[in-house]
KOLTITOR-849775 format. One record per atom (N, C-alpha, C, O): residue number from 1; residue in three letters; atom name; y, x, z. Coordinates in nm, 2 decimals. Atoms other than C-alpha are relative to their C-alpha. Layout:
<atoms>
seq|type|atom|yy|xx|zz
NUM|ALA|CA|Y|X|Z
...
</atoms>
This chain:
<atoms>
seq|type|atom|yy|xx|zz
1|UNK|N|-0.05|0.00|0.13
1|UNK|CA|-0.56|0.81|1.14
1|UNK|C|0.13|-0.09|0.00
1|UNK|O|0.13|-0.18|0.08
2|UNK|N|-0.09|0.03|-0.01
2|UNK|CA|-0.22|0.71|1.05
2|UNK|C|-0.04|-0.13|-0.12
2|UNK|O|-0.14|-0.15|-0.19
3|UNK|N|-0.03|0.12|0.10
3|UNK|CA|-0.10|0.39|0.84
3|UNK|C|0.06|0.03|-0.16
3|UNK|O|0.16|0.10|-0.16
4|UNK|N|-0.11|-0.04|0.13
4|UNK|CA|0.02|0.43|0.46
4|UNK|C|0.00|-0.15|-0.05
4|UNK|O|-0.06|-0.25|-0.01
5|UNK|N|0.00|0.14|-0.02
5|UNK|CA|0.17|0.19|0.27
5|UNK|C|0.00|0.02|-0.15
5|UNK|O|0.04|0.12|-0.20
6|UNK|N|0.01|-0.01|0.13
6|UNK|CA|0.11|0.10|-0.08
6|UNK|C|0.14|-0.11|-0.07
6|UNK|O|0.17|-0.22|-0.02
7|UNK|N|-0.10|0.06|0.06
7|UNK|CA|0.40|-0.02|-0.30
7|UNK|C|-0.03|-0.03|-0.13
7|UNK|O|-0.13|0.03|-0.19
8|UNK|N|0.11|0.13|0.12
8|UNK|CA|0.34|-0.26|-0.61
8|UNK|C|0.20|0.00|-0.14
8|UNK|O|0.32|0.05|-0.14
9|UNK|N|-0.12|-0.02|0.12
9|UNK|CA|0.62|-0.30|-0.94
9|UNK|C|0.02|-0.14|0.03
9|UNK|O|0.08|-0.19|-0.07
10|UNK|N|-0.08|0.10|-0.03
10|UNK|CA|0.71|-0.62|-0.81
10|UNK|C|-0.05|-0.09|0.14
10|UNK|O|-0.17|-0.09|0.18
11|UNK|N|0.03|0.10|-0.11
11|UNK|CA|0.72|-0.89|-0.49
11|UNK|C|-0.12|-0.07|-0.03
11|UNK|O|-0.22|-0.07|0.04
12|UNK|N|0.15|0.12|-0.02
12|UNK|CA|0.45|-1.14|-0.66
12|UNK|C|-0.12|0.11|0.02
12|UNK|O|-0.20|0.11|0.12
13|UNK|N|0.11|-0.09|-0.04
13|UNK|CA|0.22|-0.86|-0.68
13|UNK|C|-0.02|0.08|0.14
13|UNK|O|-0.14|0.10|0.18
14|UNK|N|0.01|-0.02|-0.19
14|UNK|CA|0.28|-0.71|-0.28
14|UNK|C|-0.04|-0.15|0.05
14|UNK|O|-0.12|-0.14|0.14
15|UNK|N|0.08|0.12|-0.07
15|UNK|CA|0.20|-1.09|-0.18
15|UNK|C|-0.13|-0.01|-0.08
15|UNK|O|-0.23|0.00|0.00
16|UNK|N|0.10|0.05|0.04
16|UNK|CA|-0.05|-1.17|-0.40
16|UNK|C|-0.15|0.09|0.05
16|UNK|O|-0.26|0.05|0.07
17|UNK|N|0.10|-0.12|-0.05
17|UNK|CA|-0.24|-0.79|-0.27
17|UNK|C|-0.01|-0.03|0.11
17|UNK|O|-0.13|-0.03|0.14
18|UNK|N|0.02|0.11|-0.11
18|UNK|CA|-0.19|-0.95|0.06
18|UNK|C|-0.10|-0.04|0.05
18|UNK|O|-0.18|0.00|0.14
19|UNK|N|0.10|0.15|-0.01
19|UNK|CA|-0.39|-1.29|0.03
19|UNK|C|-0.15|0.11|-0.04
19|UNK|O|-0.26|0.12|0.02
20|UNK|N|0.17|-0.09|0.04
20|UNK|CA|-0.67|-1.02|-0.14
20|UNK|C|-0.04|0.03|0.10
20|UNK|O|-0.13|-0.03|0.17
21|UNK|N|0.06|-0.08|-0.13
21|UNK|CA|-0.71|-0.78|0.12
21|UNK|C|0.00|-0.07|0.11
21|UNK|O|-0.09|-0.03|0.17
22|UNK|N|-0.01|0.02|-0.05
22|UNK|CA|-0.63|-1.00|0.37
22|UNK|C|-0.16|-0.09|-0.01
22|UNK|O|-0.22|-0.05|0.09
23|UNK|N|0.12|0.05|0.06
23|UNK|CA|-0.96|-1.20|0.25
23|UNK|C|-0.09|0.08|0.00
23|UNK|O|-0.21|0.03|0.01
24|UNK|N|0.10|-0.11|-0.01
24|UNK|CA|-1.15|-0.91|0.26
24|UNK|C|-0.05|0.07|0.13
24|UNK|O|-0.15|0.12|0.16
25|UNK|N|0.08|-0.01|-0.10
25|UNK|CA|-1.11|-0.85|0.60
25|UNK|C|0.10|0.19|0.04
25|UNK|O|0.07|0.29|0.10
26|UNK|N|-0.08|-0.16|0.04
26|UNK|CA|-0.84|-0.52|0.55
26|UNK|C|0.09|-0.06|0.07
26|UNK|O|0.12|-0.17|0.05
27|UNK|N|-0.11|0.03|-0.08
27|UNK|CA|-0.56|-0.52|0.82
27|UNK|C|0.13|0.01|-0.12
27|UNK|O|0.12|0.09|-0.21
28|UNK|N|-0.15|-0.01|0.08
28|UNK|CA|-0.23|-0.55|0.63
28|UNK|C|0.13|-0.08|0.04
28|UNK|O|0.14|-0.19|0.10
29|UNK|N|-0.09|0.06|-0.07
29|UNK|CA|0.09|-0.61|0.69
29|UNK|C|0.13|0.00|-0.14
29|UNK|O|0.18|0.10|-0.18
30|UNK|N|-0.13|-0.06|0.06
30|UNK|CA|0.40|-0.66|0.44
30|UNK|C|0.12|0.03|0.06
30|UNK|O|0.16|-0.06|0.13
31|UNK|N|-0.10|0.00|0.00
31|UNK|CA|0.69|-0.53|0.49
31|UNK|C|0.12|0.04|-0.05
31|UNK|O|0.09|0.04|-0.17
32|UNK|N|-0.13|0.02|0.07
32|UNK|CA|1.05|-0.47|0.38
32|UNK|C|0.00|0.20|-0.08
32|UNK|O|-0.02|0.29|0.00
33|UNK|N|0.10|-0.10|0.04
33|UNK|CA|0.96|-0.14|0.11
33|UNK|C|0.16|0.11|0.07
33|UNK|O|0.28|0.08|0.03
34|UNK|N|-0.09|-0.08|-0.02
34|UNK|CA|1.18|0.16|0.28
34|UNK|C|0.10|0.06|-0.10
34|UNK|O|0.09|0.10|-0.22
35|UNK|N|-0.14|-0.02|0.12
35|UNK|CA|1.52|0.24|0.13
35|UNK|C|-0.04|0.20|-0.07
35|UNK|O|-0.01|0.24|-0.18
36|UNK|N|-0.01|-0.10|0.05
36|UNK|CA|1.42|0.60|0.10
36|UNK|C|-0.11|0.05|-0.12
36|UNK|O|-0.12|0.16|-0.18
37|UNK|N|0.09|0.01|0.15
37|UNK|CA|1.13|0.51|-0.19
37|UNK|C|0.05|-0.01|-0.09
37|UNK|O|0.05|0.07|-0.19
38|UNK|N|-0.04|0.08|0.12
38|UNK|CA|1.30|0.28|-0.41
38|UNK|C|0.10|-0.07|0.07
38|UNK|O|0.09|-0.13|0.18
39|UNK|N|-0.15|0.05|-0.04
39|UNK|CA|1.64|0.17|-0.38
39|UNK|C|0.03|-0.16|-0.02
39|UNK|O|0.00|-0.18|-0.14
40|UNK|N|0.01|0.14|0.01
40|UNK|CA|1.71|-0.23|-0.36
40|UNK|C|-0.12|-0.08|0.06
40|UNK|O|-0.19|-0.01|0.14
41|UNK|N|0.09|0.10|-0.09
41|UNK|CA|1.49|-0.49|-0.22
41|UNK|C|-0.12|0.01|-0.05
41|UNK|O|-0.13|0.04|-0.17
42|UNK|N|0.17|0.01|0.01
42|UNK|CA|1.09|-0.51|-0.22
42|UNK|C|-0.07|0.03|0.11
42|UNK|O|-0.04|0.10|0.21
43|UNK|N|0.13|0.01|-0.08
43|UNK|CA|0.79|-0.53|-0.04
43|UNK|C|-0.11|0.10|-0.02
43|UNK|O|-0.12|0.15|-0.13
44|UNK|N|0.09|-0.06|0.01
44|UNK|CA|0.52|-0.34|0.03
44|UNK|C|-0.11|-0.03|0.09
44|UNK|O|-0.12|-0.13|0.17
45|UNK|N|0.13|0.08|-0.08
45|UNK|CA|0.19|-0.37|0.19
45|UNK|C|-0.01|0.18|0.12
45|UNK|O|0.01|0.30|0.07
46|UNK|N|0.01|-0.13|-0.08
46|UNK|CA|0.15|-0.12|0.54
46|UNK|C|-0.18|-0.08|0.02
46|UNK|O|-0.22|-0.20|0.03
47|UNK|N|0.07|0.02|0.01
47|UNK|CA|-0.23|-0.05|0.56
47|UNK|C|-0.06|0.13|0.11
47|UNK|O|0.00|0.24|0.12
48|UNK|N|0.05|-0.16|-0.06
48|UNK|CA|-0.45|0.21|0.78
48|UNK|C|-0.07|0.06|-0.11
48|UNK|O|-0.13|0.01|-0.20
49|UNK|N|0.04|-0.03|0.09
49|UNK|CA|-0.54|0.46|0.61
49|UNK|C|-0.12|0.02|-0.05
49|UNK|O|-0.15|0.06|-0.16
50|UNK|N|0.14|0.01|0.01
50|UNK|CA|-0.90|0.43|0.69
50|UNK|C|-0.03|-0.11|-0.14
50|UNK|O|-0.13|-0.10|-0.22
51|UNK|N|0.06|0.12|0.09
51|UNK|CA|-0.89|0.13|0.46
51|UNK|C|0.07|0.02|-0.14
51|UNK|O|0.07|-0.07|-0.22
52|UNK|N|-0.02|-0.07|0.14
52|UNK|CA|-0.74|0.33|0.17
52|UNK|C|-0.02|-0.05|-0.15
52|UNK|O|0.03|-0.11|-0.25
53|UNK|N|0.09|0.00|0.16
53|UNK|CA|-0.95|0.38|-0.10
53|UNK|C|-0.09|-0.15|-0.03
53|UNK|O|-0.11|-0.19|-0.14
54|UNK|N|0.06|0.12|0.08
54|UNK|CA|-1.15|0.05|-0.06
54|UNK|C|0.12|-0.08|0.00
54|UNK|O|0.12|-0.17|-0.09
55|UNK|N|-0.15|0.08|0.06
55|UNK|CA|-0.79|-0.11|-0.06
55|UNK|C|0.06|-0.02|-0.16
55|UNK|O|0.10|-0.11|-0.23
56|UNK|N|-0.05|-0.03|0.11
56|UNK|CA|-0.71|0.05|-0.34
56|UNK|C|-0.12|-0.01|-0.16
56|UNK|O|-0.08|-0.01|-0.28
57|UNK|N|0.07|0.05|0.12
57|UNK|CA|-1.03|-0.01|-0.58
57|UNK|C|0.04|-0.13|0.06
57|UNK|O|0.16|-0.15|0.03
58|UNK|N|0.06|0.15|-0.01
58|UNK|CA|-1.08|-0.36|-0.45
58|UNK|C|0.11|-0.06|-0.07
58|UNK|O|0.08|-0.14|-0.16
59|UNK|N|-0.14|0.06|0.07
59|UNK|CA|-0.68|-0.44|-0.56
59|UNK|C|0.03|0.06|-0.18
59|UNK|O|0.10|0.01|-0.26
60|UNK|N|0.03|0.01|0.16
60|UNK|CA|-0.78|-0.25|-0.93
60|UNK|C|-0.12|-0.08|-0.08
60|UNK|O|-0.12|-0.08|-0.20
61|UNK|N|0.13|0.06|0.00
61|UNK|CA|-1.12|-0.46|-0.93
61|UNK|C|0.14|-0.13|-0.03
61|UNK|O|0.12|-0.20|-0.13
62|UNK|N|-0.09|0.15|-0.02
62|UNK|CA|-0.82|-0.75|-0.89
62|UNK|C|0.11|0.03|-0.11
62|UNK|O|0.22|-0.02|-0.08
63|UNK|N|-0.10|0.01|0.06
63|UNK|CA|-0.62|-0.65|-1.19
63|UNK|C|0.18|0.07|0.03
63|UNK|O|0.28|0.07|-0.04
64|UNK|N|-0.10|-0.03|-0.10
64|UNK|CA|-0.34|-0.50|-0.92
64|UNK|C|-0.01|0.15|0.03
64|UNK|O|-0.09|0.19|0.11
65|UNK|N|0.00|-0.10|-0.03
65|UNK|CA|-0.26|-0.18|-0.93
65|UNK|C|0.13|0.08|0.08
65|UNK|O|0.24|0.11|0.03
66|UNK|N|-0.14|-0.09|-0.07
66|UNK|CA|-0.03|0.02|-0.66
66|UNK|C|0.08|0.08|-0.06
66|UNK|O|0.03|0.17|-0.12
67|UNK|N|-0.09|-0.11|0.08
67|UNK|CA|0.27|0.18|-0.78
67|UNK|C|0.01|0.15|0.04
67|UNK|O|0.03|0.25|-0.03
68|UNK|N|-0.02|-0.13|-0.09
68|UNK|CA|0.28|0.44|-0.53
68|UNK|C|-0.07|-0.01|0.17
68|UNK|O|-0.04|-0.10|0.26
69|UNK|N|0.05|0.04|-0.16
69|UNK|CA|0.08|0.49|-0.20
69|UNK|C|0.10|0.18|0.06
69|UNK|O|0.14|0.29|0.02
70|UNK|N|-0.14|-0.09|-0.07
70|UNK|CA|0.31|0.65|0.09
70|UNK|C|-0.10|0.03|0.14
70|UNK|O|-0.20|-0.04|0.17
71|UNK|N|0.05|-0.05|-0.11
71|UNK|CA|0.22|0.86|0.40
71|UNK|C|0.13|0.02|0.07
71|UNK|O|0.22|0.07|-0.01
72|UNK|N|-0.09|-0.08|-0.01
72|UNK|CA|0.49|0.93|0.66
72|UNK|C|-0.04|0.11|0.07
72|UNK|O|-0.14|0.11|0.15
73|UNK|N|-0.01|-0.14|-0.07
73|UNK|CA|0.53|1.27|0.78
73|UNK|C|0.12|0.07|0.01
73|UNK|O|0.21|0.10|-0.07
74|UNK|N|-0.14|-0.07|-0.05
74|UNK|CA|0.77|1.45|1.01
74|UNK|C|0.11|-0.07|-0.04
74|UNK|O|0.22|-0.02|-0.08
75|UNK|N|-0.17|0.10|0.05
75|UNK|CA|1.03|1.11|0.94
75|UNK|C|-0.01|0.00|-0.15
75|UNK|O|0.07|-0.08|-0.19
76|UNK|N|-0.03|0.00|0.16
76|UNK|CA|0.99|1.17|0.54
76|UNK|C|-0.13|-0.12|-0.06
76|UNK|O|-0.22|-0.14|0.02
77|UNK|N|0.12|0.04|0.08
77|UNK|CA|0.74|0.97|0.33
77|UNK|C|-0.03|0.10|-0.11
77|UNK|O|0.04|0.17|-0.18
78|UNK|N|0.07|-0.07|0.12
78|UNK|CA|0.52|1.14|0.11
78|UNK|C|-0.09|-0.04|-0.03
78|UNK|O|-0.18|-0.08|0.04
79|UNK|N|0.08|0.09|0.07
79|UNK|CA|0.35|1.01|-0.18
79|UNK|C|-0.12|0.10|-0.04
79|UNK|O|-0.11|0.21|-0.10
80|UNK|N|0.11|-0.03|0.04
80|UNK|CA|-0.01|1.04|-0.20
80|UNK|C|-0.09|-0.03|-0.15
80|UNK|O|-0.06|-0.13|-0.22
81|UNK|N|0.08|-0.01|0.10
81|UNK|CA|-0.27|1.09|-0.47
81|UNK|C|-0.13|-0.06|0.07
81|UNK|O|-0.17|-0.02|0.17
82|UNK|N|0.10|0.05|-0.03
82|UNK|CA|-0.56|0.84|-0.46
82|UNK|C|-0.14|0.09|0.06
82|UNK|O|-0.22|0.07|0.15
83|UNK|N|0.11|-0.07|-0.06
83|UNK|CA|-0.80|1.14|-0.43
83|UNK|C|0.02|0.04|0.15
83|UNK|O|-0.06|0.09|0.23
84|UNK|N|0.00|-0.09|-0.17
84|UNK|CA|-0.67|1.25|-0.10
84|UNK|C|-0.04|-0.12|0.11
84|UNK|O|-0.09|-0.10|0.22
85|UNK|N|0.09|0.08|-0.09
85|UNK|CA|-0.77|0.93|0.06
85|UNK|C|-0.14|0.00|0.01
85|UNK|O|-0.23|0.03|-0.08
86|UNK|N|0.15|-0.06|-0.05
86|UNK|CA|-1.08|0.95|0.28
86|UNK|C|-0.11|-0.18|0.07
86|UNK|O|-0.08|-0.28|0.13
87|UNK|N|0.05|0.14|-0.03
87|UNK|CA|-1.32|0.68|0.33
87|UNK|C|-0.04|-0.04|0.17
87|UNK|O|-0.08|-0.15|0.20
</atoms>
C-alpha cells in the first residue's frame, strides 16, 4: 500500500497532528504540502495508508480535523474520501 498525505487549514495544526500520531505509535512524516494542492507555503503530514482511517478518527477524537487527504497517482494527486480508506 502506498503513502497519503493528509493536509490540515493551518501549520499549528500539521505539527500539533504530528506529536498526536507520533504518540500513538503511527509513522508520520511532515512535509513541505505540494505546490500542486494549495498554492503558498504549508505542511502536511505523509502517512501510510494502512494507518488511514485510525489516523484520521484518532486526529477527530483530538479536535483536528484534515482538510484534505491526498493519494498520488500516475504523478497527479488525488483527493480521497474518508470512506475509501481501508483499515
Amino acid at each position: 500500500m502506498e503513502d497519503i498525505l493528509f493536509t490540515f487549514h493551518n501549520t499549528h495544526h500539521s505539527i500539533l497532528a504530528e506529536k498526536i500520531l507520533l504518540e500513538a505509535n503511527i509513522p508520520v512524516k511532515v512535509m513541505p504540502m505540494p505546490e500542486v494542492i494549495t498554492a503558498g507555503c504549508g505542511l502536511c503530514l505523509r502517512l501510510p495508508e494502512a494507518d488511514g482511517l485510525c489516523a484520521y478518527h484518532l486526529l477527530k477524537s483530538s479536535s483536528i480535523s484534515p482538510r484534505g487527504i491526498y493519494r498520488k497517482n500516475s504523478g497527479l494527486y488525488v483527493e480521497l474520501q474518508i470512506e475509501t480508506l481501508h483499515t
